[in-house]
C-alpha positions in Angstrom: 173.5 77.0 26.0 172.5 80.7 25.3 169.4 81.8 24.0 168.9 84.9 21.6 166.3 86.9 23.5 165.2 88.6 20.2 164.6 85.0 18.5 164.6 82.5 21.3 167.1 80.0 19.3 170.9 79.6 20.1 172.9 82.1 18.3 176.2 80.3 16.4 179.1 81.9 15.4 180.3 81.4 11.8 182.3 78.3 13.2 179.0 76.5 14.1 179.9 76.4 18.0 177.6 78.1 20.7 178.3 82.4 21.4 177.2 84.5 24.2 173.6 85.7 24.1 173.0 89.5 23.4 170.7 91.6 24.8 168.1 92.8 22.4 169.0 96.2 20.8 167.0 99.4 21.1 166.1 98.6 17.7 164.6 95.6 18.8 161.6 97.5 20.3 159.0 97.6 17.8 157.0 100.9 19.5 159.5 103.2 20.9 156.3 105.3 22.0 154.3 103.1 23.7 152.1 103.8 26.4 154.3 102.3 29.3 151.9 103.3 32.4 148.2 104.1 32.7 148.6 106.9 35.5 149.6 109.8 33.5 151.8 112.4 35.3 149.2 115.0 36.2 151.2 117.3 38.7 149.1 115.4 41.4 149.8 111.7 41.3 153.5 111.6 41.8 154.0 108.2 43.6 151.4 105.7 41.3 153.1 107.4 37.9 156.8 106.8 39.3 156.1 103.6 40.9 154.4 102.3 37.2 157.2 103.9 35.5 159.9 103.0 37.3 158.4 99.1 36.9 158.3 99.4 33.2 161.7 100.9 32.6 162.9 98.2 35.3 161.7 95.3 33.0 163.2 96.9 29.9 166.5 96.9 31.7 167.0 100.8 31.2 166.9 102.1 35.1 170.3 102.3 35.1 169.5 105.9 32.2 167.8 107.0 35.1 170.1 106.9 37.9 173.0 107.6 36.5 174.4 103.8 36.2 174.6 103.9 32.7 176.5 107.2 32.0 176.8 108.9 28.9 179.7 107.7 26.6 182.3 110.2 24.8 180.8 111.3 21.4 184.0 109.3 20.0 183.2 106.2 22.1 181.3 103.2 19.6 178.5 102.9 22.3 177.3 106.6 22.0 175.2 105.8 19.4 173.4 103.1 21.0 172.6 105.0 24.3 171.6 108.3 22.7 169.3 105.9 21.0 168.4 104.8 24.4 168.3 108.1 26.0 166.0 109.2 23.5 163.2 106.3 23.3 163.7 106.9 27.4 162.7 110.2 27.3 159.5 109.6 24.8 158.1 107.0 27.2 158.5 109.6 29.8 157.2 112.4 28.3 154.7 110.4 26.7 153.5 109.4 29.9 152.5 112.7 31.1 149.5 115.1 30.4 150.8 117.4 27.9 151.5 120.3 29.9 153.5 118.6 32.2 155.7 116.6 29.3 155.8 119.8 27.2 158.3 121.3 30.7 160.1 119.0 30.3 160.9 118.3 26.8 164.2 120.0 25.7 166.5 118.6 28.8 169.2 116.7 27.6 169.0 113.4 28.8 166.3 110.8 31.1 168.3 111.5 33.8 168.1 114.9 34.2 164.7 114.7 32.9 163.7 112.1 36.0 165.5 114.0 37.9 163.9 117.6 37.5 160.5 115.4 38.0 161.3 114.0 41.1 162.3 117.5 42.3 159.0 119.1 41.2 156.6 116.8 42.2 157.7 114.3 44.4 157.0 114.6 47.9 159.0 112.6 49.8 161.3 115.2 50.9 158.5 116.0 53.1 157.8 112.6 54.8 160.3 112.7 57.9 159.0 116.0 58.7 155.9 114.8 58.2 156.2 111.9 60.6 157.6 114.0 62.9 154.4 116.6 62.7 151.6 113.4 63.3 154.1 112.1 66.2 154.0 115.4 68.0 150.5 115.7 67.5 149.6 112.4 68.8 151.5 113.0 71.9 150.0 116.4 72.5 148.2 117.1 75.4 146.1 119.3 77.5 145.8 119.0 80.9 145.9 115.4 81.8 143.5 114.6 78.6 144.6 113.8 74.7 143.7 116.2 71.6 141.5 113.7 71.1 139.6 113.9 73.8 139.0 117.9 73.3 
């Protein structure tokens, strides 16, 4: 039998018989601005902030806002409510979760997405690693003369 996640007891139907549980609502969240990671976005600390973020959002069931799983519905559709409600409590957690100057950048994009998005492409590194890899393998293997680089 289902359980109601928001009340842990079996929801009925006015029939009396068993219905399908429902994922709690946005509404459900009692602090929409809570503090969701102690490593604040500070322009330096890419990887720990978006590894603690992306756990957060993860266990709230809301990545999909940020890859682009759960798109945006018509304005005429009866879910667009519900995930600019979404979209918005996303985007405080986020911005919320920077240092101010950082979150202010960022705070008139129009969706998590593109705000994740424009994040990643400022701060994140990992563009950089297979070139990176590449650098510390050629330098490992360079030589002169018969000796390492290590050995100069």
């Amino acid at each position: 039998m289902a359980q109601s996640a928001m009340t842990g007891n079996s929801p009925t139907t006015p029939s009396g018989g068993s219905s399908i549980s429902i994922p709690p609502s946005v509404s459900s969240d009692p602090n929409p601005t809570l503090t969701i990671t102690t490593h604040k976005l500070n322009g330096h600390n890419f990887l720990p902030w978006s590894q603690s973020v992306k756990l957060f959002i993860r266990g709230k069931g809301k990545f999909g806002h940020l890859t682009g799983a759960i798109p945006k519905p018509t304005s005429s559709d009866p879910a667009y409510e519900a995930w600019e409600a979404e979209n918005s409590m996303l985007m405080s957690w986020l911005i919320n979760s920077m240092e101010p100057e950082i979150g202010r950048t960022y705070l008139f994009l129009p969706s998590a997405k593109e705000l994740w998005d424009a994040v990643q492409d400022t701060y994140s590194d990992l563009g950089n690693a297979a070139q990176l890899f590449d650098i510390k393998t050629k330098l490992k293997e360079t030589k002169q003369g018969s000796g390492s680089v290590t050995q100069y």
